[in-house]
C-alpha atoms as one frame of an Amber mdcrd trajectory, in Angstrom:
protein
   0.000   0.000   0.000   1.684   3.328  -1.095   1.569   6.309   1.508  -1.222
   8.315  -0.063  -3.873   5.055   0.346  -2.485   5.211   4.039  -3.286   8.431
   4.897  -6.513   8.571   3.199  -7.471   5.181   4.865  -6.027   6.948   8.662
  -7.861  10.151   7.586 -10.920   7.920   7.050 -10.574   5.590  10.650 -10.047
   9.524  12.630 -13.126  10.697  10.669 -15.367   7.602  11.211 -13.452   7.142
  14.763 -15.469  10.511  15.961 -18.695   8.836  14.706 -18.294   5.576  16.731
 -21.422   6.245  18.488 -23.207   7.270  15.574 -22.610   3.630  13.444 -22.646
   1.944  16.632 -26.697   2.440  16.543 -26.255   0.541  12.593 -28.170  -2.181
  12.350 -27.628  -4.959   9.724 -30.388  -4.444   6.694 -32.750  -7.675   7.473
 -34.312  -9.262  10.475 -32.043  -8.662  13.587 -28.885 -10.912  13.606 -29.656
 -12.602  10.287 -26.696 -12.181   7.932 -28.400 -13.353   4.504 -26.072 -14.078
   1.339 -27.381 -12.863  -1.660 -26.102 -14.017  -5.538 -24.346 -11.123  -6.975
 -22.715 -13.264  -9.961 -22.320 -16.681 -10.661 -20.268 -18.205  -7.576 -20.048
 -14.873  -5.945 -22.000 -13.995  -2.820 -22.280 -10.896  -1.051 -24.099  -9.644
   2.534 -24.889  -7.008   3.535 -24.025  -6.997   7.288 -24.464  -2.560   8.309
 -25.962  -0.139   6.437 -26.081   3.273   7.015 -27.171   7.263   6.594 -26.240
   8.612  10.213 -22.988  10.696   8.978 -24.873  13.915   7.429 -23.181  13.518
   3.829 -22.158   9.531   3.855 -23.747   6.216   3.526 -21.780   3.530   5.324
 -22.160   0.238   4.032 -20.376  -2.706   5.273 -20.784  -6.229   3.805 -18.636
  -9.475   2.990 -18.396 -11.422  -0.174 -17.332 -14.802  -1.132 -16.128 -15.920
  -4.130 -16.294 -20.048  -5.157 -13.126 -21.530  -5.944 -12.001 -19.834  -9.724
 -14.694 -17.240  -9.744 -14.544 -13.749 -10.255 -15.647 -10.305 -10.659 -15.302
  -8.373 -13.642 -13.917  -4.724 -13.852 -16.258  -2.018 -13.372 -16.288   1.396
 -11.887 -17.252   2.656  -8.440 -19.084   5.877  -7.416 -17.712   5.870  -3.630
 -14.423   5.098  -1.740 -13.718   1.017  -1.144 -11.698  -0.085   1.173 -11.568
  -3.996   1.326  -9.394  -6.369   3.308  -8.922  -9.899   1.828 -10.230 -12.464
   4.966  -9.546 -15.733   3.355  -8.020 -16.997  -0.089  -5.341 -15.596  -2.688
  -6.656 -12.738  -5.454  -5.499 -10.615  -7.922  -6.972  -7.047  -8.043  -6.712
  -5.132 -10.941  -7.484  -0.997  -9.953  -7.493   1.291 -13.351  -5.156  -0.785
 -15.233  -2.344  -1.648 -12.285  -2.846  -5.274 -11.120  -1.677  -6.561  -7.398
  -1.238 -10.304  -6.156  -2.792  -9.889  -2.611  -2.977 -12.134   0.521  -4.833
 -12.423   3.240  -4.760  -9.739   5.878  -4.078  -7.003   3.434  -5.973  -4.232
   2.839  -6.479  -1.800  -0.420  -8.736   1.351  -1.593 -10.612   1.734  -4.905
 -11.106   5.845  -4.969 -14.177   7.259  -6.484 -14.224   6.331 -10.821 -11.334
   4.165 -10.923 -12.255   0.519 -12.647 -11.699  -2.506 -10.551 -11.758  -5.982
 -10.996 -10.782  -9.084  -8.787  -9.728 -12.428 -10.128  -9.311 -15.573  -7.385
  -6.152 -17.322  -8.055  -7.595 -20.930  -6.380 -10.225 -21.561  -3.595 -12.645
 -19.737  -1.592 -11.752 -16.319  -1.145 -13.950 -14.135   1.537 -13.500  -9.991
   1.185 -14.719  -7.731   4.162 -15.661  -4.411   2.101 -16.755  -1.034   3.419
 -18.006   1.294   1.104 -18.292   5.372   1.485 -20.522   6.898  -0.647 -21.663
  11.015  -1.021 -24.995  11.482  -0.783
């Protein structure tokens, strides 16, 4: 991760850090406690676990999605911020034109209108995603 993701993703954990109590009152989208798995693309699955308008300008959205063993999800752009940590599995990410091997425990940032893709290199491969978007 080069120092300008770093100190936008800091920036972003200090601004969201002084809204703790704010998304602490989230509540996952859905019955209470259910986490439910919906088909985004063949093999891929994504939840939506918090979901969010309490910051004045944001929408917080957290989810998680899995991807089956050689699935993956073509490029396409994004209209907020995206930061995503890889959870399980091996994947390739691909962010306007500059692709990245990653493992898991790292963490990267998709900015507003850059073109993304992720290809899984083998098995199951979980992503924990939170997405900022204007409103």
């Amino acid at each position: 991760m080069n120092k300008a993701c770093i100190v936008m993703v800091l920036s972003l954990g200090v601004t969201l850090g002084g809204a703790a109590p704010i998304l602490a009152q989230a509540r996952p989208e859905g019955a209470a406690g259910t986490v439910r798995y919906e088909i985004v693309a063949e093999g891929v699955h994504e939840a939506k676990l918090v979901a969010t308008d309490a910051l004045p300008d944001v929408r917080v959205e957290v989810s998680d999605e899995i991807f089956g063993p050689g699935k993956s999800a073509p490029s396409k752009p994004f209209d907020g911020f995206r930061i995503t940590e890889l959870k399980a599995g091996e994947v390739e990410t691909t962010i306007d034109g500059q692709t990245l091997k990653r493992r898991p425990g790292e963490f990267w940032v998709v900015r507003p209108g850059q073109s993304y893709a992720v290809r899984n290199l083998g098995g199951m491969v979980v992503l924990h995603v939170i997405t900022l978007v204007r409103k």
